[in-house]
C-alpha positions as CSV (number, residue, x, y, z in Angstrom):
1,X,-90.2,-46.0,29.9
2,X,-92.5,-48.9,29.1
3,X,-94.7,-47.0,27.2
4,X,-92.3,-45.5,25.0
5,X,-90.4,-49.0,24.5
6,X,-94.1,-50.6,23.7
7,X,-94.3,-47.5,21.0
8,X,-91.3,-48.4,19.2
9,X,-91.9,-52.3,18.8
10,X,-95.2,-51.1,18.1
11,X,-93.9,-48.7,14.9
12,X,-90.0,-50.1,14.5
13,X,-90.7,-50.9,10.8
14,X,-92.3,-47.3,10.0
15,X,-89.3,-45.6,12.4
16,X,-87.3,-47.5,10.4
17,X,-88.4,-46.4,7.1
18,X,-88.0,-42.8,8.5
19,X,-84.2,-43.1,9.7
20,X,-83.2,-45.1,6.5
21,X,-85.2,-41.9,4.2
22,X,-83.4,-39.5,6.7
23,X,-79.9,-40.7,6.2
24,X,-80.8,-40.6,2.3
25,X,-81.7,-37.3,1.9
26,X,-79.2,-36.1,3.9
27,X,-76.7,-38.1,1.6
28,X,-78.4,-36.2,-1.2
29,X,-78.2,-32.6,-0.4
30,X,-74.6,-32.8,1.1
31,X,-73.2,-35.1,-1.8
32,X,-74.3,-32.7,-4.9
33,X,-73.9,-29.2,-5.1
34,X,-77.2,-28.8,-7.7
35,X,-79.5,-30.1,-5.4
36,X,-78.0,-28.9,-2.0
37,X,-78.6,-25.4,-4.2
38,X,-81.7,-25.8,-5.4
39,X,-82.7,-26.3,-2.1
40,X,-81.3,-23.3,-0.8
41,X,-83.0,-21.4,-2.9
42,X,-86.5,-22.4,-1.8
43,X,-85.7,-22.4,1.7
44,X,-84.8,-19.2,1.5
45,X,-87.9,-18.0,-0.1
46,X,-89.6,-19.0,3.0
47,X,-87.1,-18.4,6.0
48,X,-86.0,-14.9,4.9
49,X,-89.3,-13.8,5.7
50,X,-89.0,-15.0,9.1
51,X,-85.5,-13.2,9.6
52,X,-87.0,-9.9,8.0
53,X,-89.6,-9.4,10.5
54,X,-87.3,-11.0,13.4
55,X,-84.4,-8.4,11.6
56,X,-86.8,-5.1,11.8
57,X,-87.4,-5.9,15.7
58,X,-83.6,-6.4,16.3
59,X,-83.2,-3.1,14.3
60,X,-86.0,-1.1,16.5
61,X,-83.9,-2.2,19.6
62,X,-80.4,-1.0,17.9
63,X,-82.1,2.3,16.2
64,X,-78.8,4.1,18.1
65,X,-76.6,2.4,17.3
66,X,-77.4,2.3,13.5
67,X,-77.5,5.8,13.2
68,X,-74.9,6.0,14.5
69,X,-73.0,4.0,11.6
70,X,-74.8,5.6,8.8
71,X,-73.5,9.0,10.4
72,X,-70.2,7.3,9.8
73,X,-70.5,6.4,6.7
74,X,-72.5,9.5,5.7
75,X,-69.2,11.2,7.1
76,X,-66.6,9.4,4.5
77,X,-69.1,9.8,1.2
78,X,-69.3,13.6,1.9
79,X,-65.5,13.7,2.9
80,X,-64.5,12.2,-0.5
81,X,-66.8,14.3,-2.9
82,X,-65.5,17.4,-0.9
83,X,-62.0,16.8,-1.5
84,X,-62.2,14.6,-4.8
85,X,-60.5,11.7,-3.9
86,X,-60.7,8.6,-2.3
87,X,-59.3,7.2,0.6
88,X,-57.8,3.8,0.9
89,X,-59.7,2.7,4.0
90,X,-62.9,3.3,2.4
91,X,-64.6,1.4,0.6
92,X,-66.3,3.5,-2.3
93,X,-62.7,3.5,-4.2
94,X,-62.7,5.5,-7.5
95,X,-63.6,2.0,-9.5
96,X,-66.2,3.3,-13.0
97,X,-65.5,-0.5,-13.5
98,X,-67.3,-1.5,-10.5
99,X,-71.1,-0.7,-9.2
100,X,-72.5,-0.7,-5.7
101,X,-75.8,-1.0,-4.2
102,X,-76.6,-1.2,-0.5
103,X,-78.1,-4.1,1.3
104,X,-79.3,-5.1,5.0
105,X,-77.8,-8.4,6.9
106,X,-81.4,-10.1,8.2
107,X,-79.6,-13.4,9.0
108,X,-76.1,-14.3,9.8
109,X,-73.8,-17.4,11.1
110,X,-70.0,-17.1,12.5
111,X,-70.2,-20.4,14.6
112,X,-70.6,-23.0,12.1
113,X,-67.7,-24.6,9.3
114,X,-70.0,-23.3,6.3
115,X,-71.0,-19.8,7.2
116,X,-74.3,-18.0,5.4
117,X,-75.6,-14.7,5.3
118,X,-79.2,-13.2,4.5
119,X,-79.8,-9.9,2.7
120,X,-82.9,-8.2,1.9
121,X,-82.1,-7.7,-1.7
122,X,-82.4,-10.1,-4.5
123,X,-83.5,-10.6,-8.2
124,X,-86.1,-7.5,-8.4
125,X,-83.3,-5.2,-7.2
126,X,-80.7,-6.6,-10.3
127,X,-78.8,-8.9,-7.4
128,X,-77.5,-11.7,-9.5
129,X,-75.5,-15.0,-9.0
130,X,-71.8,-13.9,-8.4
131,X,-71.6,-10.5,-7.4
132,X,-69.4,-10.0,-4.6
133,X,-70.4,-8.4,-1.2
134,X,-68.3,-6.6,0.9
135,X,-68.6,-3.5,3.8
136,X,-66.7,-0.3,5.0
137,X,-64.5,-2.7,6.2
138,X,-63.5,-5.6,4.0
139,X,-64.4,-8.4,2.1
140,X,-67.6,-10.4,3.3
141,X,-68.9,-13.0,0.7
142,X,-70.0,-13.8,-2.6
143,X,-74.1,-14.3,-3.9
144,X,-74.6,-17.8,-4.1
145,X,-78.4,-18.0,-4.6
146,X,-81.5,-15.7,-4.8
147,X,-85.2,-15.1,-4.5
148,X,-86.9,-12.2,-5.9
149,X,-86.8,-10.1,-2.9
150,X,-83.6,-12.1,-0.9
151,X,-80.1,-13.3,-1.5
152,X,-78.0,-15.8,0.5
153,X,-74.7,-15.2,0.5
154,X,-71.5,-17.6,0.6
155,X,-69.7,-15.7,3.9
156,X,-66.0,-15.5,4.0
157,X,-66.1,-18.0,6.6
158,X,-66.5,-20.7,4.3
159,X,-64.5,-24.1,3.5
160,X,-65.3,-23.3,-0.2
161,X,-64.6,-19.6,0.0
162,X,-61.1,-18.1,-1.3
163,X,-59.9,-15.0,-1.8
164,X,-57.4,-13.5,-4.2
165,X,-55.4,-11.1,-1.9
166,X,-52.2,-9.2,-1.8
167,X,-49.7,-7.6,0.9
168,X,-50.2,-4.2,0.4
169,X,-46.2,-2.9,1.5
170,X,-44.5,-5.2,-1.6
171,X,-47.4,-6.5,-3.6
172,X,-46.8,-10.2,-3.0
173,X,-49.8,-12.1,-3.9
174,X,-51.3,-15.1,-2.5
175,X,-55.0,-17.1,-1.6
176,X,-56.5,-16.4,1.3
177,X,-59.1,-18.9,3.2
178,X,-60.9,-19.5,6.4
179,X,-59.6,-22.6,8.7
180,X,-62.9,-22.6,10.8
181,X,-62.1,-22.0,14.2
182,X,-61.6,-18.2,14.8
183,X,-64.9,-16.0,12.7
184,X,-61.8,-13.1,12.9
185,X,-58.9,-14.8,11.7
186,X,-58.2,-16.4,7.9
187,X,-54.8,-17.8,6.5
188,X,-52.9,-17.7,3.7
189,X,-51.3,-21.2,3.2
190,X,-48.1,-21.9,0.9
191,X,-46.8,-18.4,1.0
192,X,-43.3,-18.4,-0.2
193,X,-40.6,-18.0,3.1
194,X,-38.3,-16.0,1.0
195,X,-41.1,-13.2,0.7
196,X,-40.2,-11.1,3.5
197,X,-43.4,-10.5,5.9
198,X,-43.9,-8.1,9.1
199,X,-46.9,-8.6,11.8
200,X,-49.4,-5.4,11.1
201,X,-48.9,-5.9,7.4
202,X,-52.0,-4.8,5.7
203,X,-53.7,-7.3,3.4
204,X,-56.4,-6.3,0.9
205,X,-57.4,-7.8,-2.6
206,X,-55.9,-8.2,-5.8
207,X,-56.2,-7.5,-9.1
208,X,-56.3,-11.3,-10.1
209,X,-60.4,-11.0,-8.3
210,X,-63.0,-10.6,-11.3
211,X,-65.5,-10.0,-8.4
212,X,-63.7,-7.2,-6.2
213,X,-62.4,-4.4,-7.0
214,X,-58.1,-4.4,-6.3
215,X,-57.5,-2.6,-3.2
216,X,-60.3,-4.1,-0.9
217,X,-59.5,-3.8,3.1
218,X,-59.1,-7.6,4.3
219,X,-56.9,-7.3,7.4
220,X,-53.5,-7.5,8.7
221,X,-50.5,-10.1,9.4
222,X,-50.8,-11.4,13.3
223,X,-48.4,-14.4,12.6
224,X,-46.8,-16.5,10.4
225,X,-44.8,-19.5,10.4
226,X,-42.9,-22.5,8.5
227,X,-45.8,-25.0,8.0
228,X,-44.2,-26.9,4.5
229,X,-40.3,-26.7,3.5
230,X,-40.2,-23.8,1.8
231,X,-43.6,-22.2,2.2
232,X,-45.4,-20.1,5.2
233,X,-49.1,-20.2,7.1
234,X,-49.7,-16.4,7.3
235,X,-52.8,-15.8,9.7
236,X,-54.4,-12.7,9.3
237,X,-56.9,-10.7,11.3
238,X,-60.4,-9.7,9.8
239,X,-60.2,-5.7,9.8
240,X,-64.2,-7.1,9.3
241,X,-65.9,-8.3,12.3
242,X,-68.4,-10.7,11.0
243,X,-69.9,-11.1,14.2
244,X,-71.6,-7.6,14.2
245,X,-72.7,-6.9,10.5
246,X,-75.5,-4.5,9.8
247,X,-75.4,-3.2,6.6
248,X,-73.1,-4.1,3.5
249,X,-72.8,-3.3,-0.3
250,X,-73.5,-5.7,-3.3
251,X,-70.8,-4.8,-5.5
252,X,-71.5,-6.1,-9.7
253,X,-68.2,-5.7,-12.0
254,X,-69.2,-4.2,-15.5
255,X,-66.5,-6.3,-17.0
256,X,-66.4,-9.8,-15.4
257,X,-68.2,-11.2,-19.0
258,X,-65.8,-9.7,-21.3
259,X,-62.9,-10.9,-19.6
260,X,-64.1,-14.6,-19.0
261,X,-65.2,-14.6,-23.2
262,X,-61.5,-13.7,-23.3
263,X,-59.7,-16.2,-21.2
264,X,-62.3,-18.7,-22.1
265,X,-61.1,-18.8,-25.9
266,X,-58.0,-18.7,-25.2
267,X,-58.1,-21.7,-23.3
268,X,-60.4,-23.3,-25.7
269,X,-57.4,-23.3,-28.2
């Protein structure tokens, strides 16, 4: 105890300077967006190496039960060419407006209030800022940065991630986002109370989404309640559990530019 009390009188003005450069740089990265992005993106560069190798071992020791779910998903592809149509819990809906590429989860976070996730695909396989990224199951995230062999992605449990959804029994349309607490539950605040809603309603996306395709699996109605006069809190549960991703698809929309041109001249006028 003497010792270590001798070492900081000893060095108080360098430990100082270290606190004081600390605070700053934390004050930095979590007060602007550029620079908390920038350094994402090298980060990532170098840590999504170290979840690759970390992600192949984890894969060796779950071989069984990853064949399993590409035997699964194997299973729906070849049901829907065989019959010619699709099915509205999967996720390969006929969209020609929409393209999909696979990807692998290396890294993942469900505990914390701003959720990432790491996949082993980025600029050299045509992953760009934006696309969204969903699974067999629902809605997952958006790309928010990207190396030339990674991407991170911007997980639906995020406090800046929202999602245009819609109830799938009378097509009432609404926001949904994650309060961060529960990884399988999100809300829908300020839903009208005149809207009539029943627990095991499905909700999936809307059309109002220029990054996923209308019709996306989200989850269902557990609850909802008065929160505001007026207006309900609709929880919903995650048909998606985030907790146990594997693989996932990058989706790209073939006509996100054309639309924003659009909207973004009319709006200029």
């Amino acid at each position: 105890m003497y010792n270590l009390i001798r070492f900081i009188k000893l060095n108080q003005f360098i430990l100082l300077f270290l606190f004081i450069e600390g605070i700053s740089i934390f004050l930095l990265f979590s007060q602007n967006n550029y620079q908390t992005t920038k350094i994402t993106e090298q980060a990532s560069q170098y840590t999504s190496v170290i979840y690759k190798y970390s992600s192949i071992f984890r894969n060796y020791i779950n071989l069984t039960e990853t064949n399993k779910y590409l035997a699964q998903e194997n299973a729906k592809l070849y049901s829907m060419l065989k019959n010619q149509q699709s099915f509205h819990d999967s996720i390969l809906i006929r969209k020609k407006d929409f393209s999909y590429q696979s990807a692998k989860v290396i890294n993942n976070s469900v505990n914390k209030r701003n959720n990432f996730i790491t996949l082993n695909k980025g600029k050299r396989d045509g992953v760009k800022k934006g696309m969204g990224v969903i699974t067999s199951n629902g809605v997952i995230g958006i790309i928010h940065s990207l190396s030339e062999n990674y991407s991170i992605v911007i997980s639906t449990l995020h406090r800046e991630s929202s999602l245009a959804i819609k109830i799938l029994r009378n097509n009432q349309h609404g926001i949904l986002k994650w309060e961060g607490f529960d990884y399988k539950k999100g809300n829908i605040k300020n839903f009208p109370n005149h809207i009539l809603l029943k627990e095991q309603d499905t909700v999936i996306t809307s059309s109002h989404s220029m990054i996923f395709p209308e019709g996306i699996n989200v989850g269902t109605i557990s609850s909802f309640k008065q929160e505001n006069e007026g207006y309900y809190n609709v929880e919903v549960d995650f048909f998606e559990d985030f907790n146990q991703l594997n693989f996932v698809y990058v989706i790209a929309s073939n006509k996100t530019e054309e639309q924003r041109k659009l909207e973004k001249n009319i709006s200029d006028e």
